[in-house]
N, C-alpha and C positions, 0 to 999 in steps of 0.2 A: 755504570752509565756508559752508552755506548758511545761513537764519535759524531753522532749527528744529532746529539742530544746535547752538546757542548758548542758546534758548531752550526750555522746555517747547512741547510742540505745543500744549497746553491750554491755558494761558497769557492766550488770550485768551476764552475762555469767559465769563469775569466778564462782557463785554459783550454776550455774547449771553443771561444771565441774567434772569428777570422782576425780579431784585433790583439791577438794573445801577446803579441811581442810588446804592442805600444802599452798594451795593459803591465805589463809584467816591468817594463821602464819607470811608467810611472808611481808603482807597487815604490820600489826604490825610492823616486822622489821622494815618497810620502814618508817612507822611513825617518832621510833625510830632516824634514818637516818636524817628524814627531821626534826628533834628537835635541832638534832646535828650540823647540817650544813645549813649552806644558799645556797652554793652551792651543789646540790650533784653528783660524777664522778659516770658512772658506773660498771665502777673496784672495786670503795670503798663501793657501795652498793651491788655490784656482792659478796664481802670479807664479808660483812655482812650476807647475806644471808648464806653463807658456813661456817662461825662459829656457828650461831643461830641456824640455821636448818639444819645441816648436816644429821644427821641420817636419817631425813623424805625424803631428799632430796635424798638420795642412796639407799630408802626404795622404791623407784618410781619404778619398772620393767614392762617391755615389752610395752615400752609407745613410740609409732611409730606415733604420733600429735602433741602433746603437750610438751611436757619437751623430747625432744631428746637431746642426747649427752651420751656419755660416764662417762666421770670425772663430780665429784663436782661444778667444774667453769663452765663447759660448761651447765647444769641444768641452775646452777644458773642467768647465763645469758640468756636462755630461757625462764624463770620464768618474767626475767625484759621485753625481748618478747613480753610476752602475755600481762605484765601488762601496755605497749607500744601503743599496738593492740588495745588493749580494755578502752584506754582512764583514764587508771588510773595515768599514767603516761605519760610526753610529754618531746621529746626531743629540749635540745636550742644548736645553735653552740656556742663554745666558741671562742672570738676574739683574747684570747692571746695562743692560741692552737688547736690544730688539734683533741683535744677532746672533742666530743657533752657533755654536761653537761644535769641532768635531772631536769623538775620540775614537783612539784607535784600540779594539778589543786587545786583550791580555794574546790569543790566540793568535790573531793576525798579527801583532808584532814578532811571534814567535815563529812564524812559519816565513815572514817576508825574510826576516835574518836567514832564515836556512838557506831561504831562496838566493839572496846576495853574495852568502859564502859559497855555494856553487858555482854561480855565476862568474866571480871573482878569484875564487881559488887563492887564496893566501896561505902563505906556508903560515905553517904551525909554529909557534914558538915553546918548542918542548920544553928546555930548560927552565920557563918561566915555570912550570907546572911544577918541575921539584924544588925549585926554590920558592916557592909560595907555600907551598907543602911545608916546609922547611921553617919559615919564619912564621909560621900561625903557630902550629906547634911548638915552636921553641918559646916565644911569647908568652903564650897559655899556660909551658911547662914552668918558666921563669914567674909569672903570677898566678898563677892558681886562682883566679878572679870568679867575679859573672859570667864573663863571656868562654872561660874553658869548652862547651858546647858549640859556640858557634867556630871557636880556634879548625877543634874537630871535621865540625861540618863544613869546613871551607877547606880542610886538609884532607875529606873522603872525596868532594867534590872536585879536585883538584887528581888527585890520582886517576877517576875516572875518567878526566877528559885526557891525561897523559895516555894510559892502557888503549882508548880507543885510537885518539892519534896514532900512538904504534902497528894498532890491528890495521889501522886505516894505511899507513904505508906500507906496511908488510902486502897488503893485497893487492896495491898502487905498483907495487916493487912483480909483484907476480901476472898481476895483467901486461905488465911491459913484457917481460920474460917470455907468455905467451904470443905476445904482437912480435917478436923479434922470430921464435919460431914458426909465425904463419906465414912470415915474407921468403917468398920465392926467388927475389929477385939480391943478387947485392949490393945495388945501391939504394933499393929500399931497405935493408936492415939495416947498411950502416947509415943512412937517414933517420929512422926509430932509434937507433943506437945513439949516436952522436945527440942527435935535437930532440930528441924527446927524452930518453930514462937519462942520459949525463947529463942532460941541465934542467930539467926536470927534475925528477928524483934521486938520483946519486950526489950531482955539486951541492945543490940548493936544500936538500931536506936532512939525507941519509949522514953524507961525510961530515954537518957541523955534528950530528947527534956522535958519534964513533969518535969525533977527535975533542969532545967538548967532559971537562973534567967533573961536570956541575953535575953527574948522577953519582959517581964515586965518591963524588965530595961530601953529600947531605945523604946519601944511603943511610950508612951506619947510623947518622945522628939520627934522621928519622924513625930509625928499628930501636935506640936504644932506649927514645924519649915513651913509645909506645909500649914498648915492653915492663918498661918500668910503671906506666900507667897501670898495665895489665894487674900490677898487684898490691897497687894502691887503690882497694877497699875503700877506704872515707873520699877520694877522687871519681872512683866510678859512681858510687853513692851523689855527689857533687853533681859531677855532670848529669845522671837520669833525674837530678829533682829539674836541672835547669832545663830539660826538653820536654818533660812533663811541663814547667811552666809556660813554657813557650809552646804550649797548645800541638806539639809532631808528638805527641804519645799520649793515649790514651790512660794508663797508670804504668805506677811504678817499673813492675817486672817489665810489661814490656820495652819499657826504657831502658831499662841496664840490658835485658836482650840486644836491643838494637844498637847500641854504644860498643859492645862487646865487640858485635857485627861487622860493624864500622869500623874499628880498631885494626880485626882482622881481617879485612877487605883491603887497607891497605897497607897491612906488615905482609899479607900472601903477597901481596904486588911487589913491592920492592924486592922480597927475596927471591924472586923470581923476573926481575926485567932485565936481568943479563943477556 
């Protein structure tokens, strides 16, 4: 299935709008909104948007398409409009009232997140990742329960988002490298130097990961609990009935295929993230 068969083709218009920034603001609020509530009115997101971004939102003139209205609330609810229109949002009726309620697709919440960790840029909290890694696994190894598969699946996924973080400062780490070599000048390298890679990426990301004990520490335990998985037979057995039941595998073998998979997806990683 291709990606405009999942998503509106429109979808991304918001950014090719003259209002892309105030759109892209209130994307945010709405996040916001939908952290807040499981249900959301759109009175209560329309008040949202008109506290957050009131200024941008009366900053909008001579706009005879998109954001018409007069007053504050009336923007503000063309704003929920477009985000309507264009698939970022869907209306549901409500059964105990005469007010549609809104929700937010599976999709659009997942693309707005992208969008705010961009924008935001937050350091990574590496260590969380092997130590979550760490106590799923140790858990699961200590009970040998139902949940042994999801321990797993929370311990692959967990590696994954550590491996890319690292790709991801490793390139962070070389884009600076290159910026330092294209300054001509020297007090713009040592400006890149100093205010951008040393407290940027060197104080704030690189030096806690280098002086922090928490990979050293839960390495070995993680390689030793997997390893020994690797030839416990009635546990690999275990785990592929439990993700065949839980509907990620289609039969048997290829459950134990993919647990295998997954085992050594992230034993390669550990003995390898020196």
């Amino acid at each position: 299935m291709s990606l405009f068969q999942r998503v509106p083709e429109n979808l991304f218009t918001l950014f090719t709008s003259k209002h892309r920034d105030l759109y892209v603001e209130a994307l945010f609020t709405l996040l916001q909104c939908y952290r807040q509530e499981f249900s959301i009115r759109k009175n209560d997101l329309a008040a949202m948007l008109c506290h957050s971004l009131e200024n941008q939102i009366l900053n909008v003139t001579d706009d005879e398409e998109e954001l018409i209205g007069r007053t504050l609330s009336e923007r503000a609810h063309a704003i929920i409009r477009r985000f309507l229109n264009t698939g970022w949002l869907e209306s549901e009726p409500s059964a105990q009232s005469f007010e549609d309620y809104l929700t937010v697709p599976e999709y659009a919440v997942k693309l707005i997140k992208t969008l705010h960790e961009i924008a935001f840029d937050k350091p990574k909290e590496y260590n969380s990742f092997v130590h979550n890694t760490y106590v799923a696994l140790k858990s699961a190894n200590d009970e040998k329960d139902e949940y042994v598969y999801e321990a797993l699946l929370a311990a692959h996924r967990n590696t994954e988002e550590l491996i890319d973080s690292l790709r991801n400062l490793l390139n962070n780490m070389r884009k600076y490298y290159q910026q330092l070599q294209d300054q001509k000048k020297i007090k713009d390298l040592l400006a890149e130097h100093f205010e951008q890679y040393i407290s940027i990426v060197s104080e704030r990301v690189y030096h806690r990961i280098k002086t922090s004990d928490c990979v050293p520490r839960f390495r070995n335990k993680i390689l030793q609990i997997l390893k020994a998985w690797l030839i416990d037979y009635n546990l690999l057995e275990q785990i592929s009935d439990q993700m065949v039941q839980r509907g990620h595998s289609n039969n048997k073998q290829e459950a134990q295929f993919r647990v295998v998979e997954m085992i050594d997806y992230i034993m390669e990683a550990y003995d390898h993230i020196h």
